[in-house]
N, C-alpha and C positions, 0 to 999 in steps of 0.2 A: 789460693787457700785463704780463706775468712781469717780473721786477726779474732784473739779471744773477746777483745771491745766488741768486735761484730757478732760474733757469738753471743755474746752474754747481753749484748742488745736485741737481738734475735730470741732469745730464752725469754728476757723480758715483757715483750710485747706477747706473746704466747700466756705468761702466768699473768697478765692484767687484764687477759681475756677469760682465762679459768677464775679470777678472782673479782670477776667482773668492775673492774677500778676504770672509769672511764681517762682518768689524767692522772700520769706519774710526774710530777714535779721537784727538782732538784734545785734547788736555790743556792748559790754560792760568791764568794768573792775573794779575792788575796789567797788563793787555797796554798800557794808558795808557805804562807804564814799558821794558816788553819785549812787544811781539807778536809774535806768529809769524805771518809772512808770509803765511802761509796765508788768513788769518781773513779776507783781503779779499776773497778767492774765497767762502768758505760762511757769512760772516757780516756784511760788510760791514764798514765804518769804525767803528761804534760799537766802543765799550770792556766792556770784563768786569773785577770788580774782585777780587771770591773767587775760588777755585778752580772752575773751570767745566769742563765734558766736555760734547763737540760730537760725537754717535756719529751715522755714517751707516753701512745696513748694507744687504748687497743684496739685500734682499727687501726694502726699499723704508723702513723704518722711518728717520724723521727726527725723534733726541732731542737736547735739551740739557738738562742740568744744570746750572742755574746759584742763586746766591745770591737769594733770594728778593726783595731791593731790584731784582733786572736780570731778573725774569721777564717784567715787562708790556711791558717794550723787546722785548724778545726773539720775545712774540705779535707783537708790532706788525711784527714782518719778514714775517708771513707765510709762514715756510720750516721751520719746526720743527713738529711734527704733534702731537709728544711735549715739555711741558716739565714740569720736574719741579723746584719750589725747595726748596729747603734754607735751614734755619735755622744747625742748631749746626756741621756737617760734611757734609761730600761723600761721605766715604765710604760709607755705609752705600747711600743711593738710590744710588751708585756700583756698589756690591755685587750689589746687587737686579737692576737694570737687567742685568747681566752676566751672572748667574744664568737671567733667563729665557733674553737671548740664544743662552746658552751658543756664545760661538762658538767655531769652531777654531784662529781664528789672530785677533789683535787686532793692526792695522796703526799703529804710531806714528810720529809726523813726527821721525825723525831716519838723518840719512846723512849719510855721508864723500865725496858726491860731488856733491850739490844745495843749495847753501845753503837755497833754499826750501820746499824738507822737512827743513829741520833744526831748526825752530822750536822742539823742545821740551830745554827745558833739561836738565842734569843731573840739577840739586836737584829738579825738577820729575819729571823718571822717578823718583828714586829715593821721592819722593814716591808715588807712581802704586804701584810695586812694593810699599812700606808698607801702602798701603792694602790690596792685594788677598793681601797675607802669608795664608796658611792655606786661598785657592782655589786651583786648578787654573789662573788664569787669566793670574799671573805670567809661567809660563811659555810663555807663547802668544804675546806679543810678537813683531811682525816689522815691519820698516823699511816704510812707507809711500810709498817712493821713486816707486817705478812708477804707485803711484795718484796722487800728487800731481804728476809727472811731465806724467799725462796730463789732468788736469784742468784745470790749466794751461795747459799747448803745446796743447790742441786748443781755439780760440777759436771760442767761438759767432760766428753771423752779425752780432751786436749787437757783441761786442766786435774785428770786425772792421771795422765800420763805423766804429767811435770811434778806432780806428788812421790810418783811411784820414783821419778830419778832421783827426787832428794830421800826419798830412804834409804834406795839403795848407796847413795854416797854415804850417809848416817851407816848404814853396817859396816861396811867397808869400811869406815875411820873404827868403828867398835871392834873387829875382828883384831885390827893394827894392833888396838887400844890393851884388847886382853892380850897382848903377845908381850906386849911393851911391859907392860903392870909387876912390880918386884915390892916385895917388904922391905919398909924402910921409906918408899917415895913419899911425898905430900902430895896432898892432896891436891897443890897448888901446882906444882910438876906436872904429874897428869894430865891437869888439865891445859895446861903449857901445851903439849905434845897431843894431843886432840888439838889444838886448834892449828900449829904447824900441818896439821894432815890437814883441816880443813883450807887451808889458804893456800896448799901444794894442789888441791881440787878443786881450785876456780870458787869454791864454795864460801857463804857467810853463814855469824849466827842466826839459828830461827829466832831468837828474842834477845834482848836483852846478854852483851857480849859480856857485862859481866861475872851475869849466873850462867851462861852458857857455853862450856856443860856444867850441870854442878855436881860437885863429886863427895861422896860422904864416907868414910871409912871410918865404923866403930860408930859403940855408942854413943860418944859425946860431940858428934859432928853435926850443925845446926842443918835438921833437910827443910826443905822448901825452896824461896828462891834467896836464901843466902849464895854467895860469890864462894869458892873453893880456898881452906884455908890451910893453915898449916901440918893440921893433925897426919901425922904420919898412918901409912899402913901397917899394922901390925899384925901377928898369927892370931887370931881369933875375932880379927875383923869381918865384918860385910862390907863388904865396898858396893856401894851404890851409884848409878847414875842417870844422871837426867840430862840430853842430849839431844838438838835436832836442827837440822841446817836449812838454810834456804838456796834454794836454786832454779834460776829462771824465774825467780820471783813466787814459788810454792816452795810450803814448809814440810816438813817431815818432826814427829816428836816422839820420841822412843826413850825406855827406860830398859836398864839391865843391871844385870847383882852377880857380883864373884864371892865366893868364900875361901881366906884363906887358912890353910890347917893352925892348928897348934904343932906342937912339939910329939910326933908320936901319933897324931893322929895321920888315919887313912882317907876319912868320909867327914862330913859335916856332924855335927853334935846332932842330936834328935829333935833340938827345938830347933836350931837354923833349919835344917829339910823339914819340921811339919810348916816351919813358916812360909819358906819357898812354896810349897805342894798347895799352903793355901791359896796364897796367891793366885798361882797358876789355877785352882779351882774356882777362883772368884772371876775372874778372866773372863775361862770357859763356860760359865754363870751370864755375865755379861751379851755375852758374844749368840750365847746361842736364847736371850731373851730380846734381841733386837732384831725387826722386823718393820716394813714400812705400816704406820699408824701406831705403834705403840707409843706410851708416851717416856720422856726421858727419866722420871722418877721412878718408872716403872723397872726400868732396866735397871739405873742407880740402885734398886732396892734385890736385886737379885744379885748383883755381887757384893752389897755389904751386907746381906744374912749370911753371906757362905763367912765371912770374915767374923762375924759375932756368934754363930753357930760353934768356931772354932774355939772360944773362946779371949777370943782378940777382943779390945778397944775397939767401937766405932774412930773408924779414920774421919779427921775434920774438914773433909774434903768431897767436891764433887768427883764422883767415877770416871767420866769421861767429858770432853768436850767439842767443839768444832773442830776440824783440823783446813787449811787450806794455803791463800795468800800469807795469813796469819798462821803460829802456830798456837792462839789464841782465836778463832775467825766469827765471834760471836753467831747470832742464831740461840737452835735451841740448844741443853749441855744434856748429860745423863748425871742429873745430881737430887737431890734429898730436896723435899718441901721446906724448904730452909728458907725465912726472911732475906737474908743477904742474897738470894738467886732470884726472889721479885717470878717472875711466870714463866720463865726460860727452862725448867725442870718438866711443865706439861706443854711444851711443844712436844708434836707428834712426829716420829721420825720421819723421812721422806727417802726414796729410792735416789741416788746420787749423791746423798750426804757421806761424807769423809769426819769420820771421829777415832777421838785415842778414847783407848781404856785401859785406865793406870789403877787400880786399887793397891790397897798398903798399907802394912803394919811393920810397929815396932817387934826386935825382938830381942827383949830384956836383955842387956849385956855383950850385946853383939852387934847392933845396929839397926837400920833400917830395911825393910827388905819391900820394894815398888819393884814393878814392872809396867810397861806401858809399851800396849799394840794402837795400831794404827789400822782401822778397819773401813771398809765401802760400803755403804748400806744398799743392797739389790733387791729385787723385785721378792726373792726366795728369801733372803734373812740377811747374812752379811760375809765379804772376803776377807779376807787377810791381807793388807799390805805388806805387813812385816813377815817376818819369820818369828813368827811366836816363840821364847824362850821358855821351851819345855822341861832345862834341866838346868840346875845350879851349875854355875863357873866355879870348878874347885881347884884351888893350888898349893899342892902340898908345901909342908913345911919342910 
């Protein structure tokens, strides 16, 4: 059975042929210290300590360059056809290698709009540049955007299945999660006991272990990626959550809302359910405007009209984003022509992308009310990974 390195090496050389890039080039060194994002895709977890070139080209050739101590690691992937160690310098077998290639354009990992194609350093291009001083090949240089883009966002069947187990451990800690849930706990507790359930399932945080999960009950509990604090549950809170684990190295990112009664109450106030209903309406907005070629603003803007048709605040947030390795996976996002998003909003969806779609409003006096599905982008529009949350979590007083 292929290794996902081999796969996503394989997927590669395919889209540099759709994308006609005659030389993918990955430039690296110390990645122990600094990697570039990339290298988990066409080289796996291990490390590289010299200066190393990772060239995929589309007529199929699969070299690495590396330092003669990381050659026999580098066999042992089974993914490189071509390795070449060096002793004193890179450059020279650097040279050569390029020389036969002769390619037309040499694609390198950096852009102004992907952080995950942006791996390659400064010091390290202008490295790169030094070395090939007095070729033709300086000048050939182009952003690797679109290939690493798509090598990425379009997830084999393997790494769609490892998405699909970390959800499913994600609900399962949530199911636990709304059993456990009493008036009176912190918001610090809870989140306590989600991660007990995640460390009893093999599993880790999908980001950042401090905000994750983050949990908000009531209105005056800071949402976004504030760490869980002490604000208690109380009867006329929303408890909010934001949650998603990593396992086997794919993330999972889900959102869910409970409401608890007041004193007397049977059902949710009229604004907590029009706020939920809207939500869940912006969702279903989302979900059923995504389709392969659309573009991400496009979508973005079909679930925050249903949110300001409602009446609600525009939310200050993109709709949705990558989901995969990362529970962040750069690419394109489904978000607003917004300065801070740079061109990642009109990227055009593509069939095997894996994204969330969270929209969200406040609701005066009560809290926050997000939701966030976890969806596959197919040939026809898009699936559901999750179990979309059709109905408020209500728990009487």
């Amino acid at each position: 059975m292929a290794s996902l390195v081999q796969e996503k090496v394989d997927q590669a050389v395919k889209i540099l042929q759709e994308k006609d890039v005659d030389v993918w080039l990955t430039f690296v060194r110390e990645t122990s210290l600094m990697a570039d994002p990339i290298l988990l895709l066409i080289f796996g977890e291990g490390d590289l300590t010299w200066q190393s070139a990772l060239i995929l080209t589309q007529n199929g050739e699969r070299i690495a360059i590396v330092g003669h101590f990381e050659a026999e690691n580098v066999r042992k992937l089974g993914v490189y056809s071509e390795i070449i160690p060096y002793h004193y310098g890179i450059s020279e077998p650097l040279r050569e290698v390029l020389q036969r290639l002769n390619p037309r354009q040499i694609a390198l990992n950096f852009s102004s709009n992907d952080p995950l194609a942006d791996g390659l350093t400064h010091a390290m291009y202008q490295k790169l540049t030094q070395f090939l001083e007095g070729t033709p090949y300086a000048d050939r240089f182009c952003s690797a955007e679109d290939v690493i883009n798509a090598v990425n966002g379009r997830k084999t069947n393997a790494e769609v299945a490892r998405i699909r187990a970390a959800i499913q451990e994600t609900e399962a800690i949530f199911a636990e999660t709304f059993s456990y849930v009493r008036i009176g706990m912190s918001e610090r507790e809870i989140a306590n006991f989600m991660k007990q359930r995640l460390v009893q399932r093999g599993c880790v945080e999908g980001w950042s272990a401090e905000n994750c999960p983050a949990v908000n009950s009531g209105p005056d509990s800071p949402v976004g990626h504030a760490a869980p604090t002490d604000i208690r549950v109380q009867p006329g809170h929303i408890l909010h959550f934001d949650f998603g684990v990593k396992k086997d190295g794919f993330c999972s990112d889900i959102q869910r809302v409970m409401y608890f009664c007041k004193a007397g109450e049977k059902h949710p106030p009229e604004e907590v359910q029009r706020g939920f209903d809207t939500v869940v309406k912006a969702v279903e907005a989302a979900a059923q405007a995504m389709r392969p070629g659309v573009s991400g603003y496009e979508v973005d803007d079909a679930a925050r009209q249903v949110v300001l048709a409602a009446g609600y605040p525009e939310y200050l947030y993109g709709t949705g984003h990558q989901l995969g390795r990362r529970a962040h996976d750069g690419g394109g996002m489904l978000g607003p022509l917004w300065e801070r998003y740079g061109d990642a909003p009109k990227k055009r969806l593509e069939s095997g992308q894996v994204y969330t779609i969270e929209p969200g409003l406040l609701v005066e006096g009560y809290g926050y009310m997000g939701l966030e599905e976890d969806v596959l982008v197919t040939d026809e529009g898009v699936e559901f990974l999750t179990k979309p949350q059709k109905e408020l979590i209500v728990v009487e007083g």
